[in-house]
C-alpha positions as CSV (number, residue, x, y, z in Angstrom):
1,X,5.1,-26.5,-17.3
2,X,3.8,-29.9,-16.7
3,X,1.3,-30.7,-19.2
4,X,-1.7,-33.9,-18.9
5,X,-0.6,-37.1,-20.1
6,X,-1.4,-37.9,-23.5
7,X,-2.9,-41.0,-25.4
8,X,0.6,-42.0,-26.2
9,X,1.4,-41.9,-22.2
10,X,-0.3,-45.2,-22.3
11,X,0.7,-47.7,-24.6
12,X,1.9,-49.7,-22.1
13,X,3.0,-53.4,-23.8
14,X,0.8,-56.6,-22.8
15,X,-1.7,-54.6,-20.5
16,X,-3.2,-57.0,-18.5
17,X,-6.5,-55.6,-18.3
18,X,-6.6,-56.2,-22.2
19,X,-5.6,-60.0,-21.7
20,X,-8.6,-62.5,-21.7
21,X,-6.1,-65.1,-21.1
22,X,-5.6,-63.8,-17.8
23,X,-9.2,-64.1,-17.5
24,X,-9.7,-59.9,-17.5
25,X,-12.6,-58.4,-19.0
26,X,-11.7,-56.8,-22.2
27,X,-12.9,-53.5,-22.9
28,X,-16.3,-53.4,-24.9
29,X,-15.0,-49.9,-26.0
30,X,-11.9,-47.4,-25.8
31,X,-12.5,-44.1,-24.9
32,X,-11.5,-41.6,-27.6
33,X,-8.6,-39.9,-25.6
34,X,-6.9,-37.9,-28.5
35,X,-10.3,-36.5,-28.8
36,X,-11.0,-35.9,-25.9
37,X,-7.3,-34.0,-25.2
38,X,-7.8,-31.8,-28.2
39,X,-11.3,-30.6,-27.0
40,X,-10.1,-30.1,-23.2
41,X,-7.5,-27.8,-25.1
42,X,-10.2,-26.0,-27.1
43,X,-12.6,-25.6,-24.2
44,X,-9.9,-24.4,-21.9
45,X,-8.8,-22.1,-24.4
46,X,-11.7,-20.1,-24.7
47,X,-11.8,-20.2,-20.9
48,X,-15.4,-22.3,-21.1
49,X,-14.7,-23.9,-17.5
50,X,-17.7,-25.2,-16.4
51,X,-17.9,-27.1,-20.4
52,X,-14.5,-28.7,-19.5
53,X,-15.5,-30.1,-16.0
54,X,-18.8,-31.5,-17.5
55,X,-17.6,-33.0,-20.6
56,X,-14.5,-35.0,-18.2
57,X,-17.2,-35.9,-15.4
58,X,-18.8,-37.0,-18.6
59,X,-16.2,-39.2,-20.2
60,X,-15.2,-40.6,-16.7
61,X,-18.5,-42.2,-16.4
62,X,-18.3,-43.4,-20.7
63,X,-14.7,-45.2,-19.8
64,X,-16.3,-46.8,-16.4
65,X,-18.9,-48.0,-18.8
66,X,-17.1,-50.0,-21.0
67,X,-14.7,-50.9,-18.3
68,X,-11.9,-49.0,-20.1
69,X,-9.3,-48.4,-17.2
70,X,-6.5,-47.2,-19.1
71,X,-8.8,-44.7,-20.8
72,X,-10.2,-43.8,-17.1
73,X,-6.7,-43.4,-15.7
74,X,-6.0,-40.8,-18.8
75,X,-9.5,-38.7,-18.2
76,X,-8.5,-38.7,-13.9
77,X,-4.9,-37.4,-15.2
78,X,-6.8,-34.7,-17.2
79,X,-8.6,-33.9,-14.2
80,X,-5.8,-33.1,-12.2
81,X,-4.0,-30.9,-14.5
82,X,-7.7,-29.3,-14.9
83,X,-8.5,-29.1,-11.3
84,X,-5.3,-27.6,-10.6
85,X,-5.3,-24.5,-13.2
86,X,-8.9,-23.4,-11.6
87,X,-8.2,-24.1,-8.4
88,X,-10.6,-26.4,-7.0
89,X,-8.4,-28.5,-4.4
90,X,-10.7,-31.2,-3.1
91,X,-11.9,-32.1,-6.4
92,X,-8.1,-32.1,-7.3
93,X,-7.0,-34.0,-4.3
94,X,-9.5,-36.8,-5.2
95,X,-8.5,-37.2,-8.7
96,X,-4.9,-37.5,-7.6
97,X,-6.1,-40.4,-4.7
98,X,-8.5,-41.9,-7.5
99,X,-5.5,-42.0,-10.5
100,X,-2.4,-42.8,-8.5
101,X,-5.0,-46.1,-6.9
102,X,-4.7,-47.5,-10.2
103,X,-0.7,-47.7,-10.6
104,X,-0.9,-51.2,-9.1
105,X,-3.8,-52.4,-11.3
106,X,-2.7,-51.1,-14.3
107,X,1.1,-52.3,-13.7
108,X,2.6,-48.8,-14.3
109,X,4.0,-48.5,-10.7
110,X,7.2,-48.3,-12.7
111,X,6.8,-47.1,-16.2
112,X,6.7,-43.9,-17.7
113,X,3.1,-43.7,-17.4
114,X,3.3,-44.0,-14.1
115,X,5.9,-41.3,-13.6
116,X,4.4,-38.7,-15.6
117,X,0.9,-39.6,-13.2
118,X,3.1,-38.7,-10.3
119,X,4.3,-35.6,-11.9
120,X,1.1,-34.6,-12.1
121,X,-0.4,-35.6,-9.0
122,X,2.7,-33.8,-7.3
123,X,1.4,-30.4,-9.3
124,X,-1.8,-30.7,-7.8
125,X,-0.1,-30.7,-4.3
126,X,2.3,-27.9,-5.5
127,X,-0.6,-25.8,-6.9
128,X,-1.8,-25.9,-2.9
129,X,1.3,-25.4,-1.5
130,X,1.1,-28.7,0.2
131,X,5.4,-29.3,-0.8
132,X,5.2,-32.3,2.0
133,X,3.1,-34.2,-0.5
134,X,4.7,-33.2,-3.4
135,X,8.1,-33.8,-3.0
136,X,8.1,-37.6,-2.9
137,X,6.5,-37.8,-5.9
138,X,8.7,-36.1,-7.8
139,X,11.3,-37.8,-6.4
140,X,10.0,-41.1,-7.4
141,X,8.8,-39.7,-10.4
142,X,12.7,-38.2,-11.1
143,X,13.9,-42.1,-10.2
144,X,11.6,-43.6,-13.0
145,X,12.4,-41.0,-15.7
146,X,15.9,-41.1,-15.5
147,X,16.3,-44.8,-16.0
148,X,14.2,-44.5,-19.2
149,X,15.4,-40.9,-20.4
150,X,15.3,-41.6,-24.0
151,X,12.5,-40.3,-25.8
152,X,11.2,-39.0,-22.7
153,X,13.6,-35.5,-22.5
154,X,10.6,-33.3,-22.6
155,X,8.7,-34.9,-19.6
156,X,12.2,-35.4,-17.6
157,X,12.9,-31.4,-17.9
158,X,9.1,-31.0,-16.8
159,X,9.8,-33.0,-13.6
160,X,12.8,-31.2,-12.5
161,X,11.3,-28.0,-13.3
162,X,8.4,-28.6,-11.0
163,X,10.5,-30.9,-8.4
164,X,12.9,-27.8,-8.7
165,X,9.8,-25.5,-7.8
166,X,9.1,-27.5,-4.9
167,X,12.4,-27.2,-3.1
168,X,12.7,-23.6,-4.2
169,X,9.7,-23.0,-2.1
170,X,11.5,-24.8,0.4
171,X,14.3,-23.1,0.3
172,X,16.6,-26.0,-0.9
173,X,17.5,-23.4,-3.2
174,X,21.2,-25.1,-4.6
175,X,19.8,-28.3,-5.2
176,X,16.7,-26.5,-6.9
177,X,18.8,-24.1,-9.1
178,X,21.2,-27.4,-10.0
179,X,17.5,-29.0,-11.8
180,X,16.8,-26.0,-13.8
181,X,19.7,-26.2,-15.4
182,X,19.5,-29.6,-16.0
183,X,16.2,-28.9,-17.3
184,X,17.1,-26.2,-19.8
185,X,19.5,-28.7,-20.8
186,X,17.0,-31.1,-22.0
187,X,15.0,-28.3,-23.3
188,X,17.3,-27.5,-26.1
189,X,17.2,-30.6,-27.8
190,X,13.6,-30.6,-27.7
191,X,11.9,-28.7,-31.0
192,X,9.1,-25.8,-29.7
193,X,10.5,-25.6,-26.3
194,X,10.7,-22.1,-26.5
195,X,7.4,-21.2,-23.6
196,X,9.0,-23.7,-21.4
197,X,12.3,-22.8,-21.5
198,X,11.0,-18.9,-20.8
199,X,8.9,-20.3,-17.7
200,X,11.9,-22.3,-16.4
201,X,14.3,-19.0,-16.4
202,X,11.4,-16.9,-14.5
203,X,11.1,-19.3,-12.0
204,X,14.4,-18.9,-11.2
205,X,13.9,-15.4,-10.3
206,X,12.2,-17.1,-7.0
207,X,15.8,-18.4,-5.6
208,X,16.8,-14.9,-6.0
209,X,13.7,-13.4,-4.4
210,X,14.2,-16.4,-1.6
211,X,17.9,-15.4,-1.3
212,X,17.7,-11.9,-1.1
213,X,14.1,-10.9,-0.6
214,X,12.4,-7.6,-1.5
215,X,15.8,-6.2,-0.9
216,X,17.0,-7.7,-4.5
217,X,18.4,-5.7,-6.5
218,X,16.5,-5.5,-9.8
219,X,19.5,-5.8,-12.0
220,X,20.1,-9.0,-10.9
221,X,17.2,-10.3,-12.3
222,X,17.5,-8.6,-16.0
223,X,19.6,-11.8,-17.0
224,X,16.6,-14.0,-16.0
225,X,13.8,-11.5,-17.6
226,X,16.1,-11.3,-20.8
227,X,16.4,-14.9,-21.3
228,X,12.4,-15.7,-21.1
229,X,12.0,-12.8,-23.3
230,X,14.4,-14.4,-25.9
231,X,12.1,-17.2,-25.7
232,X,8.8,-15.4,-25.6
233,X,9.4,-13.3,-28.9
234,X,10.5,-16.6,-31.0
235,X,9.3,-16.5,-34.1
236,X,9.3,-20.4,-33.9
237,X,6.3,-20.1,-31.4
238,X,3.0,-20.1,-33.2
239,X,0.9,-17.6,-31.3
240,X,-2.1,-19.7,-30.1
241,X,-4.1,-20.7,-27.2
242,X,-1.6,-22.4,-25.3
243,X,1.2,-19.6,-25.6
244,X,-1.4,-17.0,-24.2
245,X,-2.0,-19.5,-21.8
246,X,1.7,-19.6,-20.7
247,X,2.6,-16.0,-21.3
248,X,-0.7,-15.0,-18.9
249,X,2.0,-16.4,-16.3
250,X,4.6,-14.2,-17.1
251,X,3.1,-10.7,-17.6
252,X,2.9,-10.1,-13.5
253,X,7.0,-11.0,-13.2
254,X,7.9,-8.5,-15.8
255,X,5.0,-6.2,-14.1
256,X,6.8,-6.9,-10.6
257,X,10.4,-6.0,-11.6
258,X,9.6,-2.7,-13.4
259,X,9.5,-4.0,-16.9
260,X,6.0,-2.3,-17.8
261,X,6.4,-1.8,-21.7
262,X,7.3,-5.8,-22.2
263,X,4.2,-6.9,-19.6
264,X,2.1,-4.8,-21.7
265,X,3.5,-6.3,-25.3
266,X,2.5,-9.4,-23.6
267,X,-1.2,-8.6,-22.6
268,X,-1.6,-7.3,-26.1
269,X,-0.5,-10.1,-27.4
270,X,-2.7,-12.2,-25.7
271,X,-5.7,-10.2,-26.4
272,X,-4.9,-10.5,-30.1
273,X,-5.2,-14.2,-29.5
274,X,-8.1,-14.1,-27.3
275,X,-10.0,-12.4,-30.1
276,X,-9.1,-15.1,-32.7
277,X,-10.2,-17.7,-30.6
């Protein structure tokens, strides 16, 4: 569920990049990142790939240009999250080097911002199965969140649902199962939660898959597929892009344990958005 940091990710107070008393060079120009978010949205939406890789490559070389490095750290954070949903892992891997090189610079080794870029730098890893890598990220990821959980609830729950993934798939599967629920319990404060709190009861489905194999018995999983199916048919959830984007994700777990009628609502549903698009 993790999602890219946003523009708001990085109002950092008294950036010393942006300080000429420090003697740094101010930006001659700030990248438009709220822009360039809600196009990376569009152009993902409609699936236009190669468009999204160009127009990042493109802004990447605009912030270096006006030696805008908190807008540079924002389009490398993009990156990953994009890298990562069409698989391409070395171009991935070096956006994660590239972004988490700045921490220091930028003095966000500490802050939120700097959290949520090791949230998604430890996606990236995840993505690749590469769990080694991950996990310390998240773990210093989880350390910074929690000592600034206010107004940050949403990205908190992200990070133990994807640290949570991590150990599932290394079968620390009490301490994983302990974060979802911690997770869902941040969830349910947070308004139009609904798609992530429907990914986060799926997932769980892998500790019982871990635990028990191929052998499971499919009832025991009905609680799980009813939950996310609660969430899925909210009629809070505007049906857009970015739910057909998550619900893609659940169709083959409700095609896997037997629910075929449901996996098939879903696909239709995403067609129906796919054609409005």
């Amino acid at each position: 569920m993790s999602e890219p940091l946003r523009p708001e990710d990085y109002e950092e107070p008294n950036c010393v990049l942006c300080d000429p008393a420090l003697g740094r060079k101010v930006p001659a120009e700030r990248i438009p990142q709220q822009r360039i978010s809600a196009r990376l949205d569009e152009l993902m939406g409609k699936k236009e790939y190669g468009e999204a890789e160009m127009m990042l490559k493109n802004w990447v070389n605009e912030a270096e240009a006006y030696n805008d490095r908190q807008g540079l750290f924002f389009v490398l954070n993009e990156m990953m999250g994009y890298y990562r949903k069409v698989g391409k892992k070395a171009e991935g891997y070096a956006a994660v080097e590239r972004a988490l090189g700045m921490l220091t610079e930028l003095e966000y080794t500490d802050t939120v911002s700097g959290a949520t870029a090791l949230t998604n730098a430890g996606t990236v890893y995840t993505s690749f199965e590469d769990y080694a890598s991950a996990l310390p990220l998240f773990r210093r990821a989880k350390e910074i969140y929690e000592m600034h959980p206010q107004g940050n609830e949403y990205k908190l729950a992200g990070l133990y649902n994807n640290l949570a993934t991590s150990l599932t798939a290394t079968e620390s599967y009490e301490e994983a199962d302990a974060l979802y629920e911690k997770a869902l319990g941040l969830l349910e404060k947070v308004e139009n939660s609904e798609l992530e709190m429907a990914m986060i009861w799926l997932n769980r489905l892998d500790i019982l898959l871990g635990k028990e194999g191929d052998g499971l018995d499919e009832k025991k999983a009905d609680p799980c597929l009813e939950m996310a199916k609660k969430y899925l048919d909210s009629e809070n959830l505007e049906r857009n892009s970015y739910y057909a984007f998550m619900a893609d994700k659940c169709v083959g777990v409700y095609d896997y344990f037997g629910w075929f009628l449901y996996a098939q609502e879903l696909r239709e549903r995403i067609k129906e958005i796919d054609e409005r698009a």
